[in-house]
N, C-alpha and C positions, 0 to 999 in steps of 0.2 A: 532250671537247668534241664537239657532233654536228659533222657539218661534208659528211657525204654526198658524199663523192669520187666520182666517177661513170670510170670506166676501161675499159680492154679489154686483154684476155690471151688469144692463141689463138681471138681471131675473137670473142668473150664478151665482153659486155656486162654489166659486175660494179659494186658499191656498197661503199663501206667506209664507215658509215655515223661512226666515232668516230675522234679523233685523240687521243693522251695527249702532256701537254704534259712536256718535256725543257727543257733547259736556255736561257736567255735569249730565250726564248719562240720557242721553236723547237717544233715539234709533229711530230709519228710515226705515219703510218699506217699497218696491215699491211695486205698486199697480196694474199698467199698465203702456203701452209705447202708444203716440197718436203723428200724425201729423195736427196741426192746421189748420184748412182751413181760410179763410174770414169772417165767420159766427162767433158767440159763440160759445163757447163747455162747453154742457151740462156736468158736473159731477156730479153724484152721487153714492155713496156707502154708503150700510150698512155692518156694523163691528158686528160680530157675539161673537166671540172667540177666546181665545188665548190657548197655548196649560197648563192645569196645571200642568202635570207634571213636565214642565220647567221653568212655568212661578211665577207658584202660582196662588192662589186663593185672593189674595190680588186687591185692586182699579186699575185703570188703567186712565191714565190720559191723554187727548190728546190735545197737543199742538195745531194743526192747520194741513192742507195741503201746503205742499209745491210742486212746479210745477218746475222741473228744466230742463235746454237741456242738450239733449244726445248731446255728440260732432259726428264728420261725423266721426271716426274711431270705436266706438263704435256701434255708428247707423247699420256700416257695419259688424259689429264683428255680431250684432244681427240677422243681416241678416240672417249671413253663420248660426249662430245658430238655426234658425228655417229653416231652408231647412232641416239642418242635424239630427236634432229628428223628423223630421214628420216622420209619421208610415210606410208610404206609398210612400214617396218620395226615399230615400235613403237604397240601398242594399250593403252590402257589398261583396264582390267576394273573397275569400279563392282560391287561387288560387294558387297547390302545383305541382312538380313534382313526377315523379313515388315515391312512399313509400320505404322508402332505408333501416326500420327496423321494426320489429312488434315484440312485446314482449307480451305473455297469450292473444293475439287475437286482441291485439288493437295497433291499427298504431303510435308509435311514433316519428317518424322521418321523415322531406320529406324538400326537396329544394323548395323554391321559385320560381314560374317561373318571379318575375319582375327581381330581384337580384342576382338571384343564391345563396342568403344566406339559413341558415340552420334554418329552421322550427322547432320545439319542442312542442310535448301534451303528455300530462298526464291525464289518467281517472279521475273522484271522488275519486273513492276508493284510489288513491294514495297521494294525495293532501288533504282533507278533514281531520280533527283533531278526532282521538275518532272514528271511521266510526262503530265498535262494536256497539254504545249504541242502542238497537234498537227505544227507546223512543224516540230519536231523527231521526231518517234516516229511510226510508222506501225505502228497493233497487228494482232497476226493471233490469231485462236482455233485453238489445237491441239487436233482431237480426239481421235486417241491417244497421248497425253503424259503423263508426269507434271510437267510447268509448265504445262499448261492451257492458258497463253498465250506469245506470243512479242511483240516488237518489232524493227524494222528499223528502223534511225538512221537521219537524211536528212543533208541537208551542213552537218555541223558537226564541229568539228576537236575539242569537248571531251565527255566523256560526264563526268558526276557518279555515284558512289553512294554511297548514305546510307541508314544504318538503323541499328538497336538490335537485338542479340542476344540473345535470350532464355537466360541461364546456364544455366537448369532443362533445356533442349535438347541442350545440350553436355555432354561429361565433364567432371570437376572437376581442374583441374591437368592437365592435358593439351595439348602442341601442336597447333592447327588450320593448315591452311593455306585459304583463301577461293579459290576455283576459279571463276573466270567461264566459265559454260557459253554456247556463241555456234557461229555458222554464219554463212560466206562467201557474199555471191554472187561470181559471178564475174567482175563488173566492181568490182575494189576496189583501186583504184590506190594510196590513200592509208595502205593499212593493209600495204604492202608494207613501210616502212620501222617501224624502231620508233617505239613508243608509249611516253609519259614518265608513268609513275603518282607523284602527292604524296598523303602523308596529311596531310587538313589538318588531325588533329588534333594532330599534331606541329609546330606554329606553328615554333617554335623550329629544329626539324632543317631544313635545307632540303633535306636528301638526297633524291635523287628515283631511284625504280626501273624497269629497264625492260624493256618485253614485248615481245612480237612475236608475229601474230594468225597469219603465214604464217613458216616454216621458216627462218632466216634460216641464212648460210653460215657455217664456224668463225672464219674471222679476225673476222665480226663481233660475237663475243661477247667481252664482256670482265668475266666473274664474275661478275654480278650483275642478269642480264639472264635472265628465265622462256619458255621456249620451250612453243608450241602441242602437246596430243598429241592425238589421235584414241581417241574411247569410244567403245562396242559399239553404242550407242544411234546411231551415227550421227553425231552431234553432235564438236565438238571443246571441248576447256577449256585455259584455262592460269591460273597463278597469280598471283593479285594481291594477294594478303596475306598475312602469317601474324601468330598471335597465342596468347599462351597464355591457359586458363579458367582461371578464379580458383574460390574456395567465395562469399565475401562479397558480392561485386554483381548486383542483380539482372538488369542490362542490359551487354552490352558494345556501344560506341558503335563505328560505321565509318563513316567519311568519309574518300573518297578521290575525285580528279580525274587521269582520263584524257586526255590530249590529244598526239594527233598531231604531228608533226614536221614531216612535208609533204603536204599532201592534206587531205582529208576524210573524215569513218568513216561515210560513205555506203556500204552495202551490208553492213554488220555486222547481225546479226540477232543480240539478245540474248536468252536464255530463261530464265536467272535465275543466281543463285550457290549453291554447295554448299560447307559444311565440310565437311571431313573431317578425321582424324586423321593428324599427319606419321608 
């Protein structure tokens, strides 16, 4: 359950943005992660807020602290996970062969040089639902780009995309993962916390997955949530679908809905999406 705990620990101003529900509807949220030394370990926290729009403006009760071990596979999951969002640590390399098609000025097609498999991007303007409204979208022309174009969202808490994938583009049986390529400004208060992605064309599943456009900390992840990385290009991506190619269709369908937790995705600048091969 989101529920955006708002605390402090050593002077810091920290967010725990999910609670997992326990028993008789009791809920758990982590705090921090520590290795014990010899000594005592001091703990202290103060608990500031929770979020109301989700939570309510009602009592809040709290049971006690609990202190439990991480096992050594976890420990190490955590690991890889702060290597992998630090800002600074971690580049990703886009790394394509010669451009093998270009469609109105922007490169859509190129090989892989690890695999040889077949690369696919799409601008904004292709992908993006509604791209007309201007209350929503504010376009920019990139002139040395390969999206051509860009957009910057204005204040609204949902982004839409929607399109059809050309199979003939893709490998055949092959996993893709869908890479939303975007850029921060630096007033984007809204895209601090996570972002809730539904595919809508999974009516049925209501499972929903989630991103985060900026670096979030490790207790805030909990499996199943795609962290931001930084490309050569300057640019940043992170993952918002995955799906495997078929031989028999000639279109794969995407429909997905993005929407904010708290804020608005005012200062997102999207530049389009890229498959690539997992």
């Amino acid at each position: 359950m989101y529920v955006n705990l708002k605390y402090k620990m050593k002077g810091k101003t920290l967010h725990a943005y999910f609670a997992t529900h326990g028993n008789e509807e009791w809920m758990m949220i982590e705090l921090c992660r520590f290795v014990p030394n010899k000594k005592d370990v001091e703990f202290e926290v103060l608990l500031e807020s929770l979020s109301q729009y989700y939570c309510g403006s009602g009592a809040i009760y709290v049971e006690g602290v609990h202190f439990l071990a991480v096992n050594d596979a976890t420990s190490k999951g955590a690991g890889r996970v702060l290597k992998s969002i630090s800002d600074s640590v971690e580049q990703v390399s886009v790394d394509y062969e010669e451009i093998t098609e270009v469609e109105n000025g922007a490169e859509l097609l190129s090989l892989s040089k690890a695999d040889g498999k077949k690369c696919h991007m799409l601008p904004a303007k292709m992908v993006l639902y509604d791209t007309s409204d201007v209350n929503r979208f504010d376009w920019k022309s990139l002139s040395e780009s390969r999206f051509v174009e860009a957009v910057e969202l204005l204040s609204h808490q949902v982004l839409r995309i929607k399109c059809k994938i050309e199979t003939q583009k893709l490998s055949a049986d092959t996993n893709y993962a869908c890479y939303l390529v975007f850029k921060l400004s630096q007033q984007c208060p809204g895209l601090d916390c996570p972002v809730r992605v539904r595919d809508l064309l999974l009516r049925k599943n209501k499972e929903s997955k989630f991103i985060y456009f900026r670096s979030p900390r490790v207790v805030n992840l909990h499996g199943n949530e795609r962290v931001p990385r930084n490309r050569e290009d300057g640019l940043m991506e992170v993952i918002v679908w995955e799906f495997t190619s078929g031989n028999n269709d000639h279109h794969v369908p995407m429909s997905l809905k993005l929407r904010c937790y708290e804020g608005t995705m005012s200062g997102l600048t999207v530049y389009g999406i890229e498959f690539r091969p997992i």
